[in-house]
N, C-alpha and C positions, 0 to 999 in steps of 0.2 A: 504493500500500500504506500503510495507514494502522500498521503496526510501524515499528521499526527495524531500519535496515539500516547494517550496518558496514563499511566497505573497509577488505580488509588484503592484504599482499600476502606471498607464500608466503617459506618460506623462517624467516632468524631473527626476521624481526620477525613472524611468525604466533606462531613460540612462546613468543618473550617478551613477546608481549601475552594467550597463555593463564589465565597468573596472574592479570594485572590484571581479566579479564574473569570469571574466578571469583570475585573478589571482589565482582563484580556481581552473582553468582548465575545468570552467564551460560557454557554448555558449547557449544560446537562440538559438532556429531554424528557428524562426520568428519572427516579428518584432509588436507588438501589435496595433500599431497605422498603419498598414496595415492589418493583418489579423482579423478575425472576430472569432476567437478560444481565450478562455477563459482559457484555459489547454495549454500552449505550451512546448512541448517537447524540449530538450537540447540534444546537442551533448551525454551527459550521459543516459546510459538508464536507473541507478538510479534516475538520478533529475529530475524535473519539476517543472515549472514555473506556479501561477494558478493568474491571471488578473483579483483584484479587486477595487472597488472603495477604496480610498488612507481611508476614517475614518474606512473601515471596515477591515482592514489589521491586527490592533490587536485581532480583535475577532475572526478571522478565526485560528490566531496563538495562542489565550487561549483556545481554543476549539480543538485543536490539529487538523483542515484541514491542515494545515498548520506547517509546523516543524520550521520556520525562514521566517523572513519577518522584509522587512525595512519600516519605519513608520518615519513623522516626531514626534515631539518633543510635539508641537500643538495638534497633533491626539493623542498621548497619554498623554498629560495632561485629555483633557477632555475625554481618555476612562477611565482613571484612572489606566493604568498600572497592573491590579490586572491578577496574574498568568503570567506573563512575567518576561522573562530574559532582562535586558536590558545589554548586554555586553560592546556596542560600540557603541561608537558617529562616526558616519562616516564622518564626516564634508563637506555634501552632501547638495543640496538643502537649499541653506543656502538661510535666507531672517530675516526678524523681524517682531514681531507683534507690532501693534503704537495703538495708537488711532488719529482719523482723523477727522475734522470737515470742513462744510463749510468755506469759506476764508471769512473771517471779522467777522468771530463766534467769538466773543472776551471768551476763554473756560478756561482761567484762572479765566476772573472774576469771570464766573459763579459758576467756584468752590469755590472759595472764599465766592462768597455770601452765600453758601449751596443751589443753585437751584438744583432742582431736575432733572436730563437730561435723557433723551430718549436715548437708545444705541442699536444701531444694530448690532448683530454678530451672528456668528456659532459658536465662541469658548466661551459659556456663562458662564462654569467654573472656566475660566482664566481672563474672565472680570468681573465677578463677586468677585474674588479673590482680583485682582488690585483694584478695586475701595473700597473694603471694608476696603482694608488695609492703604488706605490714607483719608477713612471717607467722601466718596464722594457717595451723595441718587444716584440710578440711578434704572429707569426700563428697563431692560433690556428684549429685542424683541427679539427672534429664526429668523433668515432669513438663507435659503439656497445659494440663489440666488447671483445678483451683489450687496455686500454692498452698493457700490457709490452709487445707487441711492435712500437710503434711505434716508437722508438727503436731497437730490437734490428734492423726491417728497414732502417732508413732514412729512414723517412716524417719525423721529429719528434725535436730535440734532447732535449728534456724532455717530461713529463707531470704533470698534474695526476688523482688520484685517492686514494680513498679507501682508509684503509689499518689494518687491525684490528693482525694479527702482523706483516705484514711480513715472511713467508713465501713471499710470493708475488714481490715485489721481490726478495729473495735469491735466488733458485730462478733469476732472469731478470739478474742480474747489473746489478741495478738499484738506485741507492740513495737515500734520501729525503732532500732538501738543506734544506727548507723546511717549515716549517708554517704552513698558510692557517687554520682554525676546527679546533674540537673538533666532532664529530657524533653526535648521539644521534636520538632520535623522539618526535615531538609527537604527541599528541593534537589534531585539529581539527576541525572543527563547522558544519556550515551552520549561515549565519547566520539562512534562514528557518526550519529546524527546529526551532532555539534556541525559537522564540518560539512557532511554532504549536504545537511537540510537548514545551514545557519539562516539564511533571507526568511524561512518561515518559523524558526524557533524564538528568534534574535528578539519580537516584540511581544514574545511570551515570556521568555527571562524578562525584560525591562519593564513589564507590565505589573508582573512577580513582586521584581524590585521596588518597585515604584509604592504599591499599595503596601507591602511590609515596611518600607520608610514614612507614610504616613501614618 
């Protein structure tokens, strides 16, 4: 297809990139969390919108399905960035990643003592990174799923995820000991469409730009 094509993925970071993409002069035709269409067409008969799941956003746009696509920060720590443009922090989908443990989990001591802790997360890159860099043992478990309830069954002293209100940690008797990064959502860009298709990308970046600077 010689248009563009944008990966986003449903949810908040669809809607808080609606604004940025009006400032393009670019409309969605429908609304993902209603329709059952995968491919959604834009008022442009150039552009289209292609509805994936939020960690696979970078690789559809390293593999060029995808010309641009907004991702948080989190998904591309642990895709690793490789063959992406990352232009712009959109200051979207803002949250943080912490670490959490059960309430009374005293998680200083145990770091102190050097105990070795059980950690559950999706983002194992990034917690693996953290804990190495402060010389804390941990093994660290893959979960898709609800972190909270690793700890809550058994599985995992602490977790690592990402955390807006912290609603969801109170609810589950869980509480946040640490802070790993701040997260928000990048704009990113093959780097071949950068070049083959810049006259039509060029006022989609600046558009980008423009409404994130105001």
């Amino acid at each position: 297809m010689n248009g563009i094509t944008i990966a986003l993925s449903k949810g908040r970071i669809f809607e808080e990139t609606l604004p940025l993409l009006a400032a393009a002069g670019i409309v969605p035709q429908e609304n993902p969390e209603t329709s059952r269409k995968l491919i959604i067409a834009t008022n442009r008969p150039d552009v289209r919108v292609v509805v994936v799941r939020a960690s696979d956003v970078p690789t559809y746009v390293q593999y060029g399905a995808a010309d641009l696509g907004v991702a948080g920060r989190d998904v591309l720590i642990e895709h690793g960035g490789e063959g992406l443009y990352q232009p712009l922090d959109l200051n979207i989908a803002r949250c943080r990643m912490m670490v959490a443990v059960p309430e009374g989990f005293d998680y200083e001591n145990a770091v102190r003592q050097g105990a070795r802790l059980k950690v559950a997360t999706k983002y194992i890159n990034t917690a693996r990174e953290h804990f190495a860099a402060k010389g804390v043992h941990v093994d660290l478990i893959k979960l898709y799923g609800s972190m909270e309830l690793a700890p809550l069954a058994g599985l995992a002293d602490a977790i690592v995820d990402l955390v807006s209100s912290g609603g969801t940690l109170k609810a589950n008797r869980l509480v946040a000991v640490e802070h790993i990064l701040d997260i928000s959502s990048r704009l990113i860009v093959n780097q071949a469409a950068l070049k083959l298709k810049h006259a039509q990308l060029s006022p989609i970046l600046d558009a980008f730009t423009g409404a994130v600077a105001a």
